[in-house]
C-alpha positions as CSV (number, residue, x, y, z in Angstrom):
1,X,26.3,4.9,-19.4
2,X,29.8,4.0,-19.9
3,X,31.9,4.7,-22.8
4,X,32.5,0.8,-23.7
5,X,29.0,0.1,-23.0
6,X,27.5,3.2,-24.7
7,X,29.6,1.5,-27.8
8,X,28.1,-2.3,-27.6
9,X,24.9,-0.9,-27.5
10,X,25.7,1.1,-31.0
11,X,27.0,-1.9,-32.5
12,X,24.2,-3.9,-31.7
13,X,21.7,-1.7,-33.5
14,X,19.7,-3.9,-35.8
15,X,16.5,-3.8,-37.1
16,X,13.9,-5.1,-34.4
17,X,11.2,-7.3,-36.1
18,X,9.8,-9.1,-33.0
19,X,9.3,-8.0,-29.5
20,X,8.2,-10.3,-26.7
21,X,6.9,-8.4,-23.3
22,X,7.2,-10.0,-20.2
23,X,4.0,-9.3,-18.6
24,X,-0.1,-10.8,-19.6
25,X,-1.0,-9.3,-22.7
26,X,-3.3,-6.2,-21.9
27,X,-7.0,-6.6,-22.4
28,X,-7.4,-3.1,-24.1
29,X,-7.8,-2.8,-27.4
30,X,-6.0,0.8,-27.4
31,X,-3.1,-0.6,-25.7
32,X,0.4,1.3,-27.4
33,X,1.6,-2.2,-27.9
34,X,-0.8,-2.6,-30.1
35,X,-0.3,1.0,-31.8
36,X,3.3,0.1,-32.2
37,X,3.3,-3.2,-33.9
38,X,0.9,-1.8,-36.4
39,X,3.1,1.2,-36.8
40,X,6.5,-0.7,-37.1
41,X,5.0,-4.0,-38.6
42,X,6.2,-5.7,-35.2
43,X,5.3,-9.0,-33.6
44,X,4.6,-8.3,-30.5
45,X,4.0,-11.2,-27.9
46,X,3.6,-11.3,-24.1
47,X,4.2,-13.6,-21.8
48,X,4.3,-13.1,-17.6
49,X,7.8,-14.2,-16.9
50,X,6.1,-14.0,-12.8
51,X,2.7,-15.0,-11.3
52,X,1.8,-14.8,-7.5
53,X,0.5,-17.8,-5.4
54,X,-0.8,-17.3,-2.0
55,X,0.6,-18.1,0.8
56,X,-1.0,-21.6,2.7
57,X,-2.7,-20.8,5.8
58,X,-0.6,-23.1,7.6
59,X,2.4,-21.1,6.8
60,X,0.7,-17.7,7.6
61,X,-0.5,-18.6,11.1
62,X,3.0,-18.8,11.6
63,X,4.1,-15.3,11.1
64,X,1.4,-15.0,14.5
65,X,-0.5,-11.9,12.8
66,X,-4.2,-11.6,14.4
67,X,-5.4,-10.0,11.8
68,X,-8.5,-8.8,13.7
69,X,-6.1,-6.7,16.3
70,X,-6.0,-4.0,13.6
71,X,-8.2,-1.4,12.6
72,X,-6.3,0.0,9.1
73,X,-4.5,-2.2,6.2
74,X,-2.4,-0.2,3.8
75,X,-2.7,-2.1,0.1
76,X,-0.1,-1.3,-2.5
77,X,-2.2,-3.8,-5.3
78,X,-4.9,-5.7,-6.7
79,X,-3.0,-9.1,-5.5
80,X,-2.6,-7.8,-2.3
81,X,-6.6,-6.5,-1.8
82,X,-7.2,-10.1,-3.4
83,X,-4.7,-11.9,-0.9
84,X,-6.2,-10.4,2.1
85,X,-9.3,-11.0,1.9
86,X,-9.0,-15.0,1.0
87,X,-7.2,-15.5,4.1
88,X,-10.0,-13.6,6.3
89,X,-12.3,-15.7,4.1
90,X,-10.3,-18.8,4.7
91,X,-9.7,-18.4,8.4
92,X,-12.8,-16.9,8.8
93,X,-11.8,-13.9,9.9
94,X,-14.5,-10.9,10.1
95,X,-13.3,-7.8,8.8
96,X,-15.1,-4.9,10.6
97,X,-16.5,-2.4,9.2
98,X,-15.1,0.2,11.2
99,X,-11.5,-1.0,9.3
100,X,-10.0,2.0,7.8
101,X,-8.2,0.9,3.8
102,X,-5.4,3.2,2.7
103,X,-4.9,2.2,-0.6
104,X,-2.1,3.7,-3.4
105,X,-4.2,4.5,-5.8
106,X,-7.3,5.0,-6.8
107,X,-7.1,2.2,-9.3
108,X,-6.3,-0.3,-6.3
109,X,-9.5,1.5,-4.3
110,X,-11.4,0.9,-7.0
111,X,-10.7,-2.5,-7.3
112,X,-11.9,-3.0,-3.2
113,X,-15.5,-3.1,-4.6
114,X,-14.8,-6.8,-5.3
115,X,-15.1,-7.6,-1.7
116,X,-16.7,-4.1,0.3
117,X,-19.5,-1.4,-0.3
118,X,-16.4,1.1,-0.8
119,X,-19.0,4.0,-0.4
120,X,-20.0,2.6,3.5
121,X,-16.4,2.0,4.3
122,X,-13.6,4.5,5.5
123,X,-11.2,4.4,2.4
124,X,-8.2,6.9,1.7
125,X,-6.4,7.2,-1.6
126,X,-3.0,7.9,-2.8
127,X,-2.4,9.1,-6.4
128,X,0.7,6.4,-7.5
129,X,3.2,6.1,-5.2
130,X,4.1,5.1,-1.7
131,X,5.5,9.3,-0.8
132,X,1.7,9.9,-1.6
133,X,0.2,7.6,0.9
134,X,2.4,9.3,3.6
135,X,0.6,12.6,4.3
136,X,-3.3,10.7,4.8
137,X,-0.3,8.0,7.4
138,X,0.5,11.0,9.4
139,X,-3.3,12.4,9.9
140,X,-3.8,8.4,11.6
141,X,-1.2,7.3,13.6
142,X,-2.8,6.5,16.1
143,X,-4.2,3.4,14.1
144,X,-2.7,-0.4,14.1
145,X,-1.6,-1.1,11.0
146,X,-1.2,-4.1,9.0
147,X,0.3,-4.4,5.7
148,X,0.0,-6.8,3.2
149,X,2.4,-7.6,0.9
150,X,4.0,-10.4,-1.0
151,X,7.8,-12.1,-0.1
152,X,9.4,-9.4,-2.7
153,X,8.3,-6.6,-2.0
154,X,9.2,-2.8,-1.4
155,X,11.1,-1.1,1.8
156,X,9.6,2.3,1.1
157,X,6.2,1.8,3.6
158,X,7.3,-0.4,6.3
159,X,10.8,1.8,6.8
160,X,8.6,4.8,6.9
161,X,6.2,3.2,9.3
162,X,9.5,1.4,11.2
163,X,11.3,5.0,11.4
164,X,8.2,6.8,12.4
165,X,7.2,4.8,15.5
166,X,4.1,3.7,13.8
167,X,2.4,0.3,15.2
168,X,2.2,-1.8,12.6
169,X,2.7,-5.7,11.4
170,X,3.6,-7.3,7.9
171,X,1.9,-10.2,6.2
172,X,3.3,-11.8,3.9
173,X,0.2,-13.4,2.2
174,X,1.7,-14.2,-1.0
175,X,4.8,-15.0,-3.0
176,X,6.1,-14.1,-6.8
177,X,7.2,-17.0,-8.3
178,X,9.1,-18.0,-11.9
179,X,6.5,-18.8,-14.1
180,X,7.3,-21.9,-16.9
181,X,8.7,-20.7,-20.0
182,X,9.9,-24.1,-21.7
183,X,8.2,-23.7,-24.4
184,X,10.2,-20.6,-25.4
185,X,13.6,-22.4,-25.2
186,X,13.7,-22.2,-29.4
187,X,12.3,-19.0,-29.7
188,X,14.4,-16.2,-30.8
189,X,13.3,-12.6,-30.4
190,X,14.7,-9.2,-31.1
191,X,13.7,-7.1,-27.9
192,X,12.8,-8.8,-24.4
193,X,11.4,-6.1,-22.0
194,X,11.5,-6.6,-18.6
195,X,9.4,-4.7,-15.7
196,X,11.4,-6.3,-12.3
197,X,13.8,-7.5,-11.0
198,X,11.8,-10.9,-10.6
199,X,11.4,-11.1,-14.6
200,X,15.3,-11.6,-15.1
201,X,15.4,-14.4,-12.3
202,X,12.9,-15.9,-13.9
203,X,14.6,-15.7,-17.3
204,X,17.6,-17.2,-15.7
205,X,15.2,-20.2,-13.7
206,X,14.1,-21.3,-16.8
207,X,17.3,-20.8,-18.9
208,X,20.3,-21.0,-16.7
209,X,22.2,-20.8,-19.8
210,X,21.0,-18.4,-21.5
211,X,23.1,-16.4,-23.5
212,X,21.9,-13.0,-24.7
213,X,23.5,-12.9,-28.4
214,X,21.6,-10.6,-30.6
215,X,19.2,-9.9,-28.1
216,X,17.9,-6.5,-27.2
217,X,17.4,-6.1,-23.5
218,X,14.9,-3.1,-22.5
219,X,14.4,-2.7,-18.9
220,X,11.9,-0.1,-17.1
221,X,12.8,1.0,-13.9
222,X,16.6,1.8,-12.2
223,X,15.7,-1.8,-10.2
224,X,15.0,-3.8,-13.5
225,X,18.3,-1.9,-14.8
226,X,20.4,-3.1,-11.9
227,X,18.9,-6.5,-12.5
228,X,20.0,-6.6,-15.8
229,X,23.4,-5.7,-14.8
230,X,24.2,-7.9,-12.3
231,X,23.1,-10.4,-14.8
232,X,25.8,-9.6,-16.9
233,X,23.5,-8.7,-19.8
234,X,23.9,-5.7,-21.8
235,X,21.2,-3.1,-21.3
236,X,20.1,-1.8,-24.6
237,X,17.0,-0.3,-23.8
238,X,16.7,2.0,-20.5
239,X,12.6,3.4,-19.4
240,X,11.6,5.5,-18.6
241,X,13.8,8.6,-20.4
242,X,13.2,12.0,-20.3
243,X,11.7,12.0,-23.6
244,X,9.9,8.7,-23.4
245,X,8.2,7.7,-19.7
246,X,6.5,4.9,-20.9
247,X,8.4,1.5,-21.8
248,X,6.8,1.7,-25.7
249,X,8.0,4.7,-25.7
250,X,11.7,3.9,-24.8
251,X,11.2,1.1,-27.5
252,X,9.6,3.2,-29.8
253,X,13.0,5.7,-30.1
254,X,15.1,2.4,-30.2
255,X,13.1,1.4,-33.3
256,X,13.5,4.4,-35.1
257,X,16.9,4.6,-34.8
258,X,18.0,0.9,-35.2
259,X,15.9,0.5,-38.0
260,X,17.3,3.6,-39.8
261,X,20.5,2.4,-39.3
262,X,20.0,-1.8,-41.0
């Protein structure tokens, strides 16, 4: 961080009292969020800056992908497992069962059993990101591939596949969208943590003039970060850190020290 920056951050070191989070408020009871308002005596609110619509069926018989000429999908999340196989439901398009899944995690295999037997069906697993799907790619390239995937998305698994000769297609079978904040426009709150890129244009859809003030910005991820930069915002709150991985946790060592300080 930059000397002058490094500085506005110091001086804007205030005592957080209110914390709204970007995404759907989680349905565990655990959840740290939780932990740290009751810790701090926080209010904590959330509220998914994003959502996801599908794509028509119109528009995707345009992109001309037979769905039925592969014989592997690759799915990166829940939307696109859910995505995929409402359009083969809408088209009526029959999956067979000899499809192979490579999914990237097991949380994201799990979540297949919505719509397959997962124990009759050939299903590979990655552990959390798109370098682990790569070793089970390379034991199966002889396979068609399709992949899923919404219209923001990721280059790290079709430039792999693209560089490596595989023979594949992308679908785009659903889009992130700005969600409708209006009824935030006379809200004030301390921290605002954002998790994409996509949060902070929707910010800036609903409130083209917004104007940071007192605001803490947290962002998690170097993408969010840049986000937040190119904004013109000040970044006040960087996950995950060395110390703290998780975005309560980034928060968490804000607090303490902004707090000690007011």
């Amino acid at each position: 961080m930059k000397e002058a920056q490094f500085k506005d951050v110091q001086d804007r070191m205030k005592k957080v009292a209110s914390i709204l989070v970007s995404q759907p408020e989680p349905k565990n009871t655990n959840s740290p969020y939780y932990t740290l308002a009751d810790k701090y005596a926080l209010k904590v609110d959330f509220r998914s800056f994003i959502h996801v619509e599908p794509v028509p069926s119109k528009e995707f018989r345009k992109q001309k992908v037979d769905i039925a000429e592969h014989s592997a999908v690759i799915f990166t999340s829940r939307n696109a497992v859910d995505n995929f196989f409402n359009i083969c439901k809408e088209l009526k398009v029959e999956v067979s069962p000899d499809m192979k899944y490579f999914c990237i995690s097991e949380q994201t295999a799990n979540y297949l059993q919505k719509y397959i037997v997962v124990r009759k069906r050939k299903l590979f697993t990655g552990v959390k990101t798109a370098l682990d799907l790569v070793p089970l790619l390379k034991k199966h390239q002889e396979e068609k591939f399709l992949y899923p995937c919404s219209n923001i998305r990721k280059d790290d698994i079709p430039d792999y596949l693209k560089e490596n000769g595989y023979d594949f297609n992308e679908a785009v079978l659903y889009r992130t969208v700005a969600s409708d904040l209006s009824d935030l426009a006379d809200i004030k709150y301390d921290i605002i943590a954002f998790f994409s890129p996509s949060g902070i244009n929707s910010l800036y859809t609903n409130f083209p003039d917004f104007e940071q003030g007192a605001t803490r910005i947290a962002a998690f991820g170097p993408t969010t970060a840049k986000a937040v930069h190119d904004a013109g915002l000040i970044l006040d709150i960087e996950a995950p850190l060395p110390n703290a991985p998780s975005m309560t946790g980034a928060i968490e060592t804000y607090i303490k020290l902004a707090n000690k300080l007011s």
